[in-house]
C-alpha positions as protocol buffer text, in pm:
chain_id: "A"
residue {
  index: 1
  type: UNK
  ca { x: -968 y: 4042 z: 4840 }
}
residue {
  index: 2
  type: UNK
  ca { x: -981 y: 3686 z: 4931 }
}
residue {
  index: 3
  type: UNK
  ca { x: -1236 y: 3648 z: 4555 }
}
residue {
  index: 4
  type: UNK
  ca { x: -907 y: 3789 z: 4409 }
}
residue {
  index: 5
  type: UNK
  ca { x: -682 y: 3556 z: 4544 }
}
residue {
  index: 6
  type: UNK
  ca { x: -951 y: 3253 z: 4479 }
}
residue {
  index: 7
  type: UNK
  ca { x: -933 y: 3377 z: 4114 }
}
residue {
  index: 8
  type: UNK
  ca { x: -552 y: 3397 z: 4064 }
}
residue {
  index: 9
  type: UNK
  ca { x: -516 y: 3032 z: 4274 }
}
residue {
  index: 10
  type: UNK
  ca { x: -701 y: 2909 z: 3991 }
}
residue {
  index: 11
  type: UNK
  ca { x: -556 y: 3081 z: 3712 }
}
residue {
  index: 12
  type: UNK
  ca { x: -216 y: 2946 z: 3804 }
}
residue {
  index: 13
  type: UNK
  ca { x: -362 y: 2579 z: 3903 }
}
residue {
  index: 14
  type: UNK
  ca { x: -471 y: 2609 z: 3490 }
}
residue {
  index: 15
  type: UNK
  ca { x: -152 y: 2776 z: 3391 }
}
residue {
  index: 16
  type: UNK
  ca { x: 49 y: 2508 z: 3580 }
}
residue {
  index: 17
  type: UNK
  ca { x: -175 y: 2172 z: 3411 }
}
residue {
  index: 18
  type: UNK
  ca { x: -124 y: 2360 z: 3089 }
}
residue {
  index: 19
  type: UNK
  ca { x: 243 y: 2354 z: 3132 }
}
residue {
  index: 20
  type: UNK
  ca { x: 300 y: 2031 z: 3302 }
}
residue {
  index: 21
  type: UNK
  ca { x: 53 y: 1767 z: 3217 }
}
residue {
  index: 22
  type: UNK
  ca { x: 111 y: 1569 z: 2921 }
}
residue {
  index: 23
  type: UNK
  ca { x: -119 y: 1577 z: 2606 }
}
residue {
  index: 24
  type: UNK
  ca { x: -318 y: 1254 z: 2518 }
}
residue {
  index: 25
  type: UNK
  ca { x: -397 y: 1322 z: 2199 }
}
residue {
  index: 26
  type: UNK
  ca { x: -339 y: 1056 z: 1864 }
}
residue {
  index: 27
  type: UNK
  ca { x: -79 y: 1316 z: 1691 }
}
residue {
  index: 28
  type: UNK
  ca { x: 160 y: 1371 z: 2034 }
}
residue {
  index: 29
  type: UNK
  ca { x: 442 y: 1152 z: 1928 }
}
residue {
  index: 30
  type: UNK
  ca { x: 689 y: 1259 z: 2179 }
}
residue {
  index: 31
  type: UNK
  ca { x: 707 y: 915 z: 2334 }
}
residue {
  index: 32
  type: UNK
  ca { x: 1131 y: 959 z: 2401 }
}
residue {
  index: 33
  type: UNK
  ca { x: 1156 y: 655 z: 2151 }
}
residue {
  index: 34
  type: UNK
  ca { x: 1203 y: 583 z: 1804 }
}
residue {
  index: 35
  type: UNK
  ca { x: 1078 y: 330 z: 1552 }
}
residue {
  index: 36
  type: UNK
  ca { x: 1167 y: 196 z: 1227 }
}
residue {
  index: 37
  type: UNK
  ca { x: 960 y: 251 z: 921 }
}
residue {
  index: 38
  type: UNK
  ca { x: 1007 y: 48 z: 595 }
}
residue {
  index: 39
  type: UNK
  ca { x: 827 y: 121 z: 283 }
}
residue {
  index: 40
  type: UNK
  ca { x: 790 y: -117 z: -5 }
}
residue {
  index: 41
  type: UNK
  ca { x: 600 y: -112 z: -340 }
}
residue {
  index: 42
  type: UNK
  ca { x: 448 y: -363 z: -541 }
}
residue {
  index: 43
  type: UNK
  ca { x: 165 y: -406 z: -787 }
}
residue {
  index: 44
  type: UNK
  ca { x: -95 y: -643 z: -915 }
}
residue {
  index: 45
  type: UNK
  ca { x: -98 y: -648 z: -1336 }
}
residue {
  index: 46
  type: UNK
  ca { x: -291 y: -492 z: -1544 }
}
residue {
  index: 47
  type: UNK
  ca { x: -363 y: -484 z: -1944 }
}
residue {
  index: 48
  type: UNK
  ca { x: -73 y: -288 z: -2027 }
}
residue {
  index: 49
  type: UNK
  ca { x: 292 y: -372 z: -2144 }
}
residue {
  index: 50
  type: UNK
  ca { x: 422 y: -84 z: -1908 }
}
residue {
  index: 51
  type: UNK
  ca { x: 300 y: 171 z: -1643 }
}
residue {
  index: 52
  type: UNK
  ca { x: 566 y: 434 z: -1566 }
}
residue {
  index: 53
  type: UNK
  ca { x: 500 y: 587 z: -1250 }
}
residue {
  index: 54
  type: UNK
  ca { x: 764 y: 842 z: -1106 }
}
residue {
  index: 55
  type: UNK
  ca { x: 809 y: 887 z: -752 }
}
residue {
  index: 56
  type: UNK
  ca { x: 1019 y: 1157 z: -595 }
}
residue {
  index: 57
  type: UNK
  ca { x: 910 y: 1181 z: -248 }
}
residue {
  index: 58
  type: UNK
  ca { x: 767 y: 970 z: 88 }
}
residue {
  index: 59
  type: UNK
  ca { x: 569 y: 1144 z: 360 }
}
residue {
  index: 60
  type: UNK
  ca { x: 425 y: 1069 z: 716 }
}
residue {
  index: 61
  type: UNK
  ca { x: 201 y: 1253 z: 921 }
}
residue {
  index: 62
  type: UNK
  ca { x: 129 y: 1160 z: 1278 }
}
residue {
  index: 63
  type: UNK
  ca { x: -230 y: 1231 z: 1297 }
}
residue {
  index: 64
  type: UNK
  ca { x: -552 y: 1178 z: 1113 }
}
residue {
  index: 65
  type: UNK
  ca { x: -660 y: 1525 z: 1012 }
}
residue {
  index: 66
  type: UNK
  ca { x: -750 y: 1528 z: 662 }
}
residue {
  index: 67
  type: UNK
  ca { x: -594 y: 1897 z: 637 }
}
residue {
  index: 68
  type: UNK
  ca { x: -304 y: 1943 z: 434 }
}
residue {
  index: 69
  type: UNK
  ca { x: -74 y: 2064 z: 756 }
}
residue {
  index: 70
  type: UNK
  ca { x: 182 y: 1816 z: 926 }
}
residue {
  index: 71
  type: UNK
  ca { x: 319 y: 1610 z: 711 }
}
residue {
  index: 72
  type: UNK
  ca { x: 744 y: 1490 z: 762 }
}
residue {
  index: 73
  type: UNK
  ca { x: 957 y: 1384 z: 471 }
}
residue {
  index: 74
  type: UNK
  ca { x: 1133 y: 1076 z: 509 }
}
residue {
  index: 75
  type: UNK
  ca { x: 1330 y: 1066 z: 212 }
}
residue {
  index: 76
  type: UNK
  ca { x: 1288 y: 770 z: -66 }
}
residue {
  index: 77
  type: UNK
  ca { x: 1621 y: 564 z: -92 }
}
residue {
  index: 78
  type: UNK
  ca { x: 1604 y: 559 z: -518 }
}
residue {
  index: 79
  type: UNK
  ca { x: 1406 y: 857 z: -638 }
}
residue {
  index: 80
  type: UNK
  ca { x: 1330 y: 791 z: -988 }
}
residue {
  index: 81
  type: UNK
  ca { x: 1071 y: 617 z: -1216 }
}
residue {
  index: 82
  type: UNK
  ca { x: 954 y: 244 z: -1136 }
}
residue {
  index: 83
  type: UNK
  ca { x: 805 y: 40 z: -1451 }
}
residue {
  index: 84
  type: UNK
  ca { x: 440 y: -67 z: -1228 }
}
residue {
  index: 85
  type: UNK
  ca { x: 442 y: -429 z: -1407 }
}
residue {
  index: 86
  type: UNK
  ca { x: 780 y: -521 z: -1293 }
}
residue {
  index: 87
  type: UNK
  ca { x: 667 y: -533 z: -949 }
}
residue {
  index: 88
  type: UNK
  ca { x: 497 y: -869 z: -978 }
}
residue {
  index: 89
  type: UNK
  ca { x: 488 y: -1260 z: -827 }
}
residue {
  index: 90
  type: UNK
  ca { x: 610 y: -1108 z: -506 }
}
residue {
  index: 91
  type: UNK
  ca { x: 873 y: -879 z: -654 }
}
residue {
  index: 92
  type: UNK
  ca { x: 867 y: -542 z: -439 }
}
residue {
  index: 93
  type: UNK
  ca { x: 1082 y: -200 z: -486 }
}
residue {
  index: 94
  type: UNK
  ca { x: 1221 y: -69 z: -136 }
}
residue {
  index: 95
  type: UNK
  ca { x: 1103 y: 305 z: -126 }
}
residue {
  index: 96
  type: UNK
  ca { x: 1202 y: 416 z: 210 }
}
residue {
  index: 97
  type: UNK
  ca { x: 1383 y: 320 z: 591 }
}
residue {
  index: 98
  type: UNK
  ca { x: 1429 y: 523 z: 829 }
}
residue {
  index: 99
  type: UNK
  ca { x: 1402 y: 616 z: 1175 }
}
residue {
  index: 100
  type: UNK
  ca { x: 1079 y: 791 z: 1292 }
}
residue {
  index: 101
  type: UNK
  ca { x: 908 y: 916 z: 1631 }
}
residue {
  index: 102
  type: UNK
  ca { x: 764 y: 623 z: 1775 }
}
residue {
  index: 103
  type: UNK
  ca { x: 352 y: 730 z: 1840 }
}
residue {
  index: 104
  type: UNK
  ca { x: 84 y: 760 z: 1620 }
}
residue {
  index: 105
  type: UNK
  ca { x: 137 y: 749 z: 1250 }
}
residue {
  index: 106
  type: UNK
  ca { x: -192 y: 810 z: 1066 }
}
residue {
  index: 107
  type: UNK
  ca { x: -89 y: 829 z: 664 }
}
residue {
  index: 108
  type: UNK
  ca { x: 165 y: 800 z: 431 }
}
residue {
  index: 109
  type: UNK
  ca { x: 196 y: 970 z: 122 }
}
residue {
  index: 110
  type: UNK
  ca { x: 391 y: 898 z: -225 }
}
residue {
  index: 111
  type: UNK
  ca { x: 467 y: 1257 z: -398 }
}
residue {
  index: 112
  type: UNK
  ca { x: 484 y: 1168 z: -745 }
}
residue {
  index: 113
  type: UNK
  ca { x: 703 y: 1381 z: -1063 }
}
residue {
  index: 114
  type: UNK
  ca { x: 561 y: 1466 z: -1385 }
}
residue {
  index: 115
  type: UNK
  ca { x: 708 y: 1163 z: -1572 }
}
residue {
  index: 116
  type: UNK
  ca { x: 472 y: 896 z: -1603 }
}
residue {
  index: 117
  type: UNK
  ca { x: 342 y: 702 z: -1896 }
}
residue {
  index: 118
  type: UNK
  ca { x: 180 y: 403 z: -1959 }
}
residue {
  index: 119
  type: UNK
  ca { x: 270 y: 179 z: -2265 }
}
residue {
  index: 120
  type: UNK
  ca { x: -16 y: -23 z: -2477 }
}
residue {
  index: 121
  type: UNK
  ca { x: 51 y: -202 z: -2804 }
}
residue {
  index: 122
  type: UNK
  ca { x: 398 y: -89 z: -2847 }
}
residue {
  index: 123
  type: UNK
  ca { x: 268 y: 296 z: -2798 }
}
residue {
  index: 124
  type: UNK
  ca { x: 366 y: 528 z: -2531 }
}
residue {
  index: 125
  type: UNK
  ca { x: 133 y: 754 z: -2381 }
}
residue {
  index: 126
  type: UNK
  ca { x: 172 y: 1051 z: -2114 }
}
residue {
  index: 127
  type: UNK
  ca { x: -11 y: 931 z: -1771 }
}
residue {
  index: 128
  type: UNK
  ca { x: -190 y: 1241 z: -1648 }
}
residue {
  index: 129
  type: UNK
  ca { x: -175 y: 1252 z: -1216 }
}
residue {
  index: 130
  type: UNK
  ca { x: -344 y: 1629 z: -1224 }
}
residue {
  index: 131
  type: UNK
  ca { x: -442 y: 1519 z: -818 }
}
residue {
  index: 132
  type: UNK
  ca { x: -138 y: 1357 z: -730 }
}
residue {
  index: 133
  type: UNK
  ca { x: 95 y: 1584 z: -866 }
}
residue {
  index: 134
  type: UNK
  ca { x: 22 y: 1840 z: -647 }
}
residue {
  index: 135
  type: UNK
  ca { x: -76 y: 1674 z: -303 }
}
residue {
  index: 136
  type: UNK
  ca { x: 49 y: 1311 z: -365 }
}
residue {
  index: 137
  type: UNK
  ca { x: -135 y: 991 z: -298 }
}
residue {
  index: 138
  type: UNK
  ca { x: -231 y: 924 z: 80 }
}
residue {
  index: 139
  type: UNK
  ca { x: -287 y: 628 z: 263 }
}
residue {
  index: 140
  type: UNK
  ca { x: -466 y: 573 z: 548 }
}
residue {
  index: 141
  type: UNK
  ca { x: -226 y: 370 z: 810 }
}
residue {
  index: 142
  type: UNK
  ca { x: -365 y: 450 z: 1168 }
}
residue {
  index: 143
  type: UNK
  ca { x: -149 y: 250 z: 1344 }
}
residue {
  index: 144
  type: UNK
  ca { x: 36 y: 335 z: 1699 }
}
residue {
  index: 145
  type: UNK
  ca { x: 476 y: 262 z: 1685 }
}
residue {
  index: 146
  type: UNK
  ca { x: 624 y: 169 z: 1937 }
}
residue {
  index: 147
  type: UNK
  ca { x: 912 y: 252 z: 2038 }
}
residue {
  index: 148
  type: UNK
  ca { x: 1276 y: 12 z: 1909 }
}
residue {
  index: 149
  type: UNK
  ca { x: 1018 y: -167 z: 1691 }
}
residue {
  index: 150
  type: UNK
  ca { x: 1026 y: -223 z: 1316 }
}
residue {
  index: 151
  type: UNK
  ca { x: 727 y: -187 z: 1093 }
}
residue {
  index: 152
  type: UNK
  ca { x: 699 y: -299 z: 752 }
}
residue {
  index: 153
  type: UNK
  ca { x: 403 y: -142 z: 571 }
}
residue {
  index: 154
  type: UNK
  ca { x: 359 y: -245 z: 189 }
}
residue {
  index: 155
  type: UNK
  ca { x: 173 y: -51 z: -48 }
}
residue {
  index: 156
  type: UNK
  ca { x: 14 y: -271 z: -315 }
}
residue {
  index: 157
  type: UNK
  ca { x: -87 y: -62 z: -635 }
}
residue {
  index: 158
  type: UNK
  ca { x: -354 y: -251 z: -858 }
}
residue {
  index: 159
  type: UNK
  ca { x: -300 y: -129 z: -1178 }
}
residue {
  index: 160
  type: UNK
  ca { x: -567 y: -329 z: -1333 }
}
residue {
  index: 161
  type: UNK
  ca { x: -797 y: -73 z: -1178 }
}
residue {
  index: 162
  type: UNK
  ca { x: -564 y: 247 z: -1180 }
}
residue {
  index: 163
  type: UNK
  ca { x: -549 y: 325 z: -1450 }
}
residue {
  index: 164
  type: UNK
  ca { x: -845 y: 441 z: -1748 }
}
residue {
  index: 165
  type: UNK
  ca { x: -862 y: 623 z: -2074 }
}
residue {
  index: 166
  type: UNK
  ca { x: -1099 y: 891 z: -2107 }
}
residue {
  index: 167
  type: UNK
  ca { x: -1426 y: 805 z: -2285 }
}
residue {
  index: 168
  type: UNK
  ca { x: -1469 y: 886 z: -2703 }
}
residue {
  index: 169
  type: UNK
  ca { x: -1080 y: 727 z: -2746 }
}
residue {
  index: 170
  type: UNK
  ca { x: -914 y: 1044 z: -2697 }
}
residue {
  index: 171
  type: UNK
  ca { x: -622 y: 842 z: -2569 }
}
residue {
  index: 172
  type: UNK
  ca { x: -569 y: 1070 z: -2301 }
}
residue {
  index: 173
  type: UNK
  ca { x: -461 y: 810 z: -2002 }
}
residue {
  index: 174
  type: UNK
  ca { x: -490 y: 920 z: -1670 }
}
residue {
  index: 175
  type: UNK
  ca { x: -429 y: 772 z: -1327 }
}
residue {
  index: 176
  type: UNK
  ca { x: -706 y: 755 z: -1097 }
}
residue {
  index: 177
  type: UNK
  ca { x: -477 y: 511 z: -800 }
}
residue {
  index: 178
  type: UNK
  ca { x: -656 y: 229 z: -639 }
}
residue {
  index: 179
  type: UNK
  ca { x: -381 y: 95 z: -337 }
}
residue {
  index: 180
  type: UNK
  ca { x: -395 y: -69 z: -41 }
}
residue {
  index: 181
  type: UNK
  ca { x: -145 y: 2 z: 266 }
}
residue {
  index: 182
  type: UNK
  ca { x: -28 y: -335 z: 390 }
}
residue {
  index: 183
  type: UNK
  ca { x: 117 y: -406 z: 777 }
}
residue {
  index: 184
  type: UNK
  ca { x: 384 y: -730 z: 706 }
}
residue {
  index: 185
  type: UNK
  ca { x: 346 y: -818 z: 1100 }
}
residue {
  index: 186
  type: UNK
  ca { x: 11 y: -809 z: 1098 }
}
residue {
  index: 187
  type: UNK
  ca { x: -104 y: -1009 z: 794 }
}
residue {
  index: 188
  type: UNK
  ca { x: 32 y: -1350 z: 545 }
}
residue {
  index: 189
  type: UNK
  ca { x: 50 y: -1392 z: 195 }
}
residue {
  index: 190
  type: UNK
  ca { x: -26 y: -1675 z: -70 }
}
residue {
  index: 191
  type: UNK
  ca { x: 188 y: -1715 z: -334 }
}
residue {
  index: 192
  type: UNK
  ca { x: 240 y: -1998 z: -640 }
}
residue {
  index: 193
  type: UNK
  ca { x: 309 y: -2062 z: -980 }
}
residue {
  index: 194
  type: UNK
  ca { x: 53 y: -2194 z: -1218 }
}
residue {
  index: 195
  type: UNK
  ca { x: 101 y: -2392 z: -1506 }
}
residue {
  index: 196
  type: UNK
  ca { x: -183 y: -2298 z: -1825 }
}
residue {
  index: 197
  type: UNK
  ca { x: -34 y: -2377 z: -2143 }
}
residue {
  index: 198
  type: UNK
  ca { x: 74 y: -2014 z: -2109 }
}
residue {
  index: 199
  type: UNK
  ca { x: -235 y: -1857 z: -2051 }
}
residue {
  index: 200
  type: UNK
  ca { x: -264 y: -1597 z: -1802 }
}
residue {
  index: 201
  type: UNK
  ca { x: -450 y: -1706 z: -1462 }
}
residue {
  index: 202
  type: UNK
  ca { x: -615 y: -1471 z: -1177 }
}
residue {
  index: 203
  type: UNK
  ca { x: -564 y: -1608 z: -876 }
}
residue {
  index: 204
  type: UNK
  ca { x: -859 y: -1500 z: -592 }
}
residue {
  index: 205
  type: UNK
  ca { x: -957 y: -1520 z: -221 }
}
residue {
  index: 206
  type: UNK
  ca { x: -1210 y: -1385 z: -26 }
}
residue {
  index: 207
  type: UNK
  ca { x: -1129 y: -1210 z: 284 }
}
residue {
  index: 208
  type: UNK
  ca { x: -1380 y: -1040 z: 512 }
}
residue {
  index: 209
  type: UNK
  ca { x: -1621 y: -1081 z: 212 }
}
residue {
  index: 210
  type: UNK
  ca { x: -1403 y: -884 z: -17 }
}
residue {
  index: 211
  type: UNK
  ca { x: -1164 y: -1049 z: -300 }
}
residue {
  index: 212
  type: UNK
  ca { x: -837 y: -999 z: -321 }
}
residue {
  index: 213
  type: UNK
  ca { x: -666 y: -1125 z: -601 }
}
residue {
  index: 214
  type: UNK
  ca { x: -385 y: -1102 z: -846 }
}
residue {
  index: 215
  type: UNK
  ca { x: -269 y: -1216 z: -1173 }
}
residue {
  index: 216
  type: UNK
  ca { x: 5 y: -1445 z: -1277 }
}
residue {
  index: 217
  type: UNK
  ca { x: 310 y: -1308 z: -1403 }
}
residue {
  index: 218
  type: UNK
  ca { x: 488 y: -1400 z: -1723 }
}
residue {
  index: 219
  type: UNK
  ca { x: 648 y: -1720 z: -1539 }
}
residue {
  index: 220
  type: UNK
  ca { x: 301 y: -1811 z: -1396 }
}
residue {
  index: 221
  type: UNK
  ca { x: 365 y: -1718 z: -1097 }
}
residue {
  index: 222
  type: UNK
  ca { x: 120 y: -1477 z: -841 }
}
residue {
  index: 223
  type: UNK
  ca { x: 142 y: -1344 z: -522 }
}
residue {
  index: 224
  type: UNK
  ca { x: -186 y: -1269 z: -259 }
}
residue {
  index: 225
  type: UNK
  ca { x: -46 y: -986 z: -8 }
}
residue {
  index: 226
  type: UNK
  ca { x: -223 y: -870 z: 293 }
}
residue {
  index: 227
  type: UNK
  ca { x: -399 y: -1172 z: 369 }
}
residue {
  index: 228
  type: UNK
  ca { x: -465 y: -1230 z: 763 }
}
residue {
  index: 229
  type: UNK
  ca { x: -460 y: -1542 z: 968 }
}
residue {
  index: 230
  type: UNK
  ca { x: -650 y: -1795 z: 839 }
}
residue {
  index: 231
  type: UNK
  ca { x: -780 y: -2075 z: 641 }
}
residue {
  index: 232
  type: UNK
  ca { x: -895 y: -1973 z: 277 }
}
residue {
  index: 233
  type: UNK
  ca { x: -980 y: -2159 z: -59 }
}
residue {
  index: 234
  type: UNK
  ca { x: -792 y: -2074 z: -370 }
}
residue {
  index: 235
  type: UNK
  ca { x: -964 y: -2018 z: -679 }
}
residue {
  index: 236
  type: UNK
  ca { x: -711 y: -2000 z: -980 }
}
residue {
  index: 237
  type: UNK
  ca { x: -930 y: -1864 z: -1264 }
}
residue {
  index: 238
  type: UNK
  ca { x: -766 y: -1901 z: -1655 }
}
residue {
  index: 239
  type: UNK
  ca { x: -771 y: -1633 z: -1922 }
}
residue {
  index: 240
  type: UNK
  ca { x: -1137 y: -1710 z: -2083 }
}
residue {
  index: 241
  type: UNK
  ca { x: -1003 y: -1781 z: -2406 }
}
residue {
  index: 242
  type: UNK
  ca { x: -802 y: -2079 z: -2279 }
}
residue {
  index: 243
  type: UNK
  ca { x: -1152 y: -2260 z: -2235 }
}
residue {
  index: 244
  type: UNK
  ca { x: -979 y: -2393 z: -1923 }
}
residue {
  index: 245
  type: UNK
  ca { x: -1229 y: -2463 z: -1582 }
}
residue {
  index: 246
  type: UNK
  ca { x: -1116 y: -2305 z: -1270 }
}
residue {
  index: 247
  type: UNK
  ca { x: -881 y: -2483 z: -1034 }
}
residue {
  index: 248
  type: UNK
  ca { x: -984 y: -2486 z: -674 }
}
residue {
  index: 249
  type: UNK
  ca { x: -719 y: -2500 z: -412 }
}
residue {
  index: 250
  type: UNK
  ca { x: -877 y: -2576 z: -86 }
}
residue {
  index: 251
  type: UNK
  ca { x: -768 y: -2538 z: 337 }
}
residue {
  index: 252
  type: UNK
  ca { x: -438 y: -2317 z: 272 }
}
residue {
  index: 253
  type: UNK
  ca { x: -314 y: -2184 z: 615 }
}
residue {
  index: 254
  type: UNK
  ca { x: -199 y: -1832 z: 672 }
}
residue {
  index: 255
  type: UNK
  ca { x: 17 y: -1710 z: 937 }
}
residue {
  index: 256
  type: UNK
  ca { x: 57 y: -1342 z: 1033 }
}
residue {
  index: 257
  type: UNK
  ca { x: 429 y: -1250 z: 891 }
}
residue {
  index: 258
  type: UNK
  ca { x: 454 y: -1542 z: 662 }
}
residue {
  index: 259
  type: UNK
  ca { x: 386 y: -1694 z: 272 }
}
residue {
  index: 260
  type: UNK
  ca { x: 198 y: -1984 z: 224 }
}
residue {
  index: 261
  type: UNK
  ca { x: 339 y: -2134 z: -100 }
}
residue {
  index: 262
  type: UNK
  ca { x: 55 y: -2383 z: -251 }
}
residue {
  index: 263
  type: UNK
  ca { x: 367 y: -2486 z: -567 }
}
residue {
  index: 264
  type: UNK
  ca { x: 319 y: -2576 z: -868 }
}
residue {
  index: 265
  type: UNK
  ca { x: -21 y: -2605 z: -989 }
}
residue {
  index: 266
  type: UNK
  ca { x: -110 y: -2731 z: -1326 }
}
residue {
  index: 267
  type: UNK
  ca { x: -452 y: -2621 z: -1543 }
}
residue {
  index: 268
  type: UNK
  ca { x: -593 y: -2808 z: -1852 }
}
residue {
  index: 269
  type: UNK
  ca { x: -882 y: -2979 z: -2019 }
}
């Protein structure tokens, strides 16, 4: 008898932490807060006069299991079609605000409609997303919100490398996205305008040993996102054809949360 009653003392000492002591796991979100979550868009150029990307939908999910289960809608404030290559020189499209559970958030997803195209030469061509049509592109955030904060999170498409045509010119266009998910608080930006006798320039730096770069728009001006605190060299590199050198812009300070604005700087022979 007194085995039973050990038996059923512990079955109810495991019901009870079952029951009554919290979870510590990264997708429990039920901190009794709320945060605020603010998506933006924006791209670096690419060879193309347009790139027609439509998005419908923006989705969290507050954990990092690569399974298809959990994700939350947020809504998208303007659910329509947004021209790629007008998002340039530090011009961004507002996707989604809203309030969220304040915990771990560990992606973010754009759900994307069937009308996209991409325009070359004057032509207009269908832009096949087979993948993203269906599950929608994810990014990897990772990031704990706490709660009555705002985060700003930036997703910077790179055209130049998105998007490819299918080998043997068949024309067929598909996109194959290359983004990076950006936290505002936690990182700068470099921005400027160049002047090359109206040739396009790529502006570069090197972070972490990678380079992150963008190209001018058409009023010469770029824009370097994501870029932590810092001290970093400028190289602002002209179309080849210009037969311009590259101009090296040396010591430019970044601050988590703000632009460093190097001006107006002015390539020739």
């Amino acid at each position: 008898m007194k085995k039973v009653k050990k038996i059923l003392l512990s079955l109810f000492a495991i019901l009870f932490l079952a029951l009554f002591v919290p979870s510590c796991s990264e997708s429990d979100n039920n901190s009794g807060g709320t945060s605020r979550l603010k998506v933006s868009l924006t791209d670096n150029p690419g060879d193309y006069d347009e790139v027609n990307v439509e998005i419908i939908d923006v989705k969290v999910k507050y954990s990092s299991n690569t399974d298809e289960s959990g994700w939350v809608s947020i809504g998208i404030d303007n659910p329509g079609v947004y021209n790629l290559l007008d998002l340039t020189g530090g011009v961004t499209a507002a996707l989604a605000d809203a309030e969220i559970p304040s915990g771990f958030l560990g992606q973010i997803r754009l759900i994307l409609g069937e009308n996209n195209t991409v325009v070359k030469d004057g032509v207009t061509y269908p832009l096949n997303t087979p993948s993203a049509q269906q599950s929608g592109l994810k990014l990897q955030v990772n990031q704990t919100l706490e709660p009555n904060f705002t985060y700003d999170f930036l997703l910077d498409f790179d055209v130049n490398y998105s998007v490819v045509v299918e080998a043997g010119g068949s024309g067929n266009f598909n996109l194959h996205p290359v983004l990076r998910v950006i936290s505002l608080a936690n990182t700068g930006s470099i921005s400027g305008t160049v002047d090359a006798g109206g040739f396009q320039v790529l502006a570069s730096v090197m972070v972490n040993g990678v380079e992150v770069s963008a190209y001018t728009n058409s009023e010469g001006i770029f824009h370097l996102h994501g870029i932590p605190a810092g001290i970093y060299t400028v190289t602002l590199t002209p179309d080849p054809q210009s037969t311009f050198s590259p101009l090296i812009i040396e010591n430019v300070e970044v601050v988590n949360g703000v632009n460093s604005d190097t001006g107006l700087s002015t390539i020739s022979n």
